[in-house]
C-alpha positions in Angstrom: -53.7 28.4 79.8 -54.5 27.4 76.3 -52.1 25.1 74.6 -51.0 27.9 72.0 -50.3 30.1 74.9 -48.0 27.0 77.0 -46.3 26.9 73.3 -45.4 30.2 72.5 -44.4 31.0 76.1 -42.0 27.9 75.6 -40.7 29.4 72.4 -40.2 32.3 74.0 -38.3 30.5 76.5 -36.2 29.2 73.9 -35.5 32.7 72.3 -34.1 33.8 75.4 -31.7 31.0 76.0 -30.4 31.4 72.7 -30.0 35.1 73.4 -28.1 34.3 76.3 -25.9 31.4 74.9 -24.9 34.0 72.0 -23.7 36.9 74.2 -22.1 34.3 76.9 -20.6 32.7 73.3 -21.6 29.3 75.2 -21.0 26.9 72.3 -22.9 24.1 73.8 -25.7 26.1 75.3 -26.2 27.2 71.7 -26.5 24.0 70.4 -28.7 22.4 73.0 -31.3 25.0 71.7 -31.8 23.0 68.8 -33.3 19.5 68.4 -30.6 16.5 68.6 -30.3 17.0 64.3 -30.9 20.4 64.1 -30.1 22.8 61.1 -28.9 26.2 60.7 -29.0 27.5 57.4 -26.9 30.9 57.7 -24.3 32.9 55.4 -24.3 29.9 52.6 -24.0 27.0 55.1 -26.0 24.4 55.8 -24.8 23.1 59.2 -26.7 20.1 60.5 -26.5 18.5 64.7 -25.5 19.7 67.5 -22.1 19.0 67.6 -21.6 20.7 64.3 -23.9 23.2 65.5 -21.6 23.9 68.4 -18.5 24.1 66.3 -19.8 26.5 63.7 -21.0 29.0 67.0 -17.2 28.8 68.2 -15.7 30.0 64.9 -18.8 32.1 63.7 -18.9 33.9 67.3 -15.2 33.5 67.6 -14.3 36.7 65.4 -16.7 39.1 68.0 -15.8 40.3 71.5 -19.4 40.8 72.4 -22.5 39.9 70.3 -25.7 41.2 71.7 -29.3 39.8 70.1 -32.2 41.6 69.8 -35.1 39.6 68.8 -38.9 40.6 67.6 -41.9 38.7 69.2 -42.3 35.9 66.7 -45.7 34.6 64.4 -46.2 31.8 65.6 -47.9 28.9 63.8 -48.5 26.0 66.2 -49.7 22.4 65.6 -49.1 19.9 68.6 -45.6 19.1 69.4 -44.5 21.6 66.2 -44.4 24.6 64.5 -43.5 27.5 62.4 -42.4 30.8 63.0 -40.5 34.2 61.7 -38.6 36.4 64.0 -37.3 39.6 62.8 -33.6 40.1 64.6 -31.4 42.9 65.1 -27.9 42.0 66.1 -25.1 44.0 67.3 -21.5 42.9 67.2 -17.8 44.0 68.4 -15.4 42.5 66.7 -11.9 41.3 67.9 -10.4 44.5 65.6 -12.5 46.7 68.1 -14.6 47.4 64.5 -18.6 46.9 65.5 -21.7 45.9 63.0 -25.1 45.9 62.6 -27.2 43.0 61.6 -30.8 42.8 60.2 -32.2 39.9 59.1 -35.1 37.3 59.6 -35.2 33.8 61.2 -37.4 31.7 59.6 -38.0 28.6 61.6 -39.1 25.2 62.8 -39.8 24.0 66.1 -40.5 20.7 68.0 -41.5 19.3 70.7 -38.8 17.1 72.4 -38.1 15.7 76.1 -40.9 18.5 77.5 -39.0 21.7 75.6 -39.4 23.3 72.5 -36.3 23.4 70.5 -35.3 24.8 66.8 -35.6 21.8 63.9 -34.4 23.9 61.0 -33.8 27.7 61.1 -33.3 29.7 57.6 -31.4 33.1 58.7 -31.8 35.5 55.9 -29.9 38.9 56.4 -31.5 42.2 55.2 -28.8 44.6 56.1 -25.1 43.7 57.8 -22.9 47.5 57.9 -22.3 50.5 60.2 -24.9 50.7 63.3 -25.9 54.5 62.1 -27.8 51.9 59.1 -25.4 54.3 56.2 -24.4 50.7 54.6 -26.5 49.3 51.5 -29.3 46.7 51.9 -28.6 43.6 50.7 -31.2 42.4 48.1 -33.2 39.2 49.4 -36.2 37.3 48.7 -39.7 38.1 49.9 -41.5 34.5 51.1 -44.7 36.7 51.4 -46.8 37.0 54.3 -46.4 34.7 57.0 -47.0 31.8 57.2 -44.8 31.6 54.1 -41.0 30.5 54.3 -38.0 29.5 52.3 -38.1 25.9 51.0 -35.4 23.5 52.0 -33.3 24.4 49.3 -33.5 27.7 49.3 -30.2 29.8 49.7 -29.2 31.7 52.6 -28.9 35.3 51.8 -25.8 37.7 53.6 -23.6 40.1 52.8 -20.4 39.4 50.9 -18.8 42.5 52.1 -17.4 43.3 55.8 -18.3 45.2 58.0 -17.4 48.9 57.7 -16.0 50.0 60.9 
């Protein structure tokens, strides 16, 4: 097996624990998918190691009953023990009101190497669209970082919608 192919099946790997963290809402699982200082840049916050990282997945995930992930294959820029990638992500949530939500949006992200395991070193969420699951809500206007491999530069702002969810 090639090295790219060992990498992106460990990225994979890493995709699917975080899917799984996020519907279980396992704060610490959640954080242990990102490096030891990890970042999250999501919804205007810049949230940085793990035990912050855990803390902001107990009150972000803490208003839903049930949160269910649906991630795109990501591009995949490897070099050694890191790397680049965009995932397109489609996210459906229940929330404690009984209310439910649709989320489109982009991960923009950076990987390493650590211990053996891939983990996330910075991931830029950028929403698209956040509103009813029949997709009748408004787009929410965000930037285009052109083709990949292009991403948002450290001090870019996250992009989401101010509005909540319509039920």
């Amino acid at each position: 097996m090639s090295s790219f192919a060992e990498a992106e099946c460990g990225i994979r790997q890493l995709h699917a624990r975080f899917v799984d963290a996020v519907w279980r809402q396992d704060a610490e699982a959640f954080a242990l998918c990102f490096a030891p200082e990890g970042e999250w840049k999501i919804a205007g916050m810049h949230i940085k190691g793990r035990a912050a990282l855990a803390d902001a997945c107990r009150r972000l995930l803490g208003r839903c009953t049930h949160i269910q992930l649906m991630p795109q294959p990501a591009m995949l820029e490897i070099t050694g023990d890191s790397a680049i990638g965009r995932q397109h992500m489609i996210e459906l949530a229940r929330m404690q009101d009984g209310s439910s939500a649709m989320t489109i949006g982009i991960n923009y992200d950076r990987y390493r190497l650590v211990e053996g395991a891939w983990r996330i070193a910075w991931r830029h969420w950028t929403t698209h669209y956040r509103g009813p699951v029949d997709m009748t809500g408004p787009f929410v206007a965000a930037p285009d970082f052109g083709p990949f491999p292009g991403m948002p530069g450290a001090d870019e702002p996250t992009v989401f919608a101010s509005r909540p969810p319509e039920g």
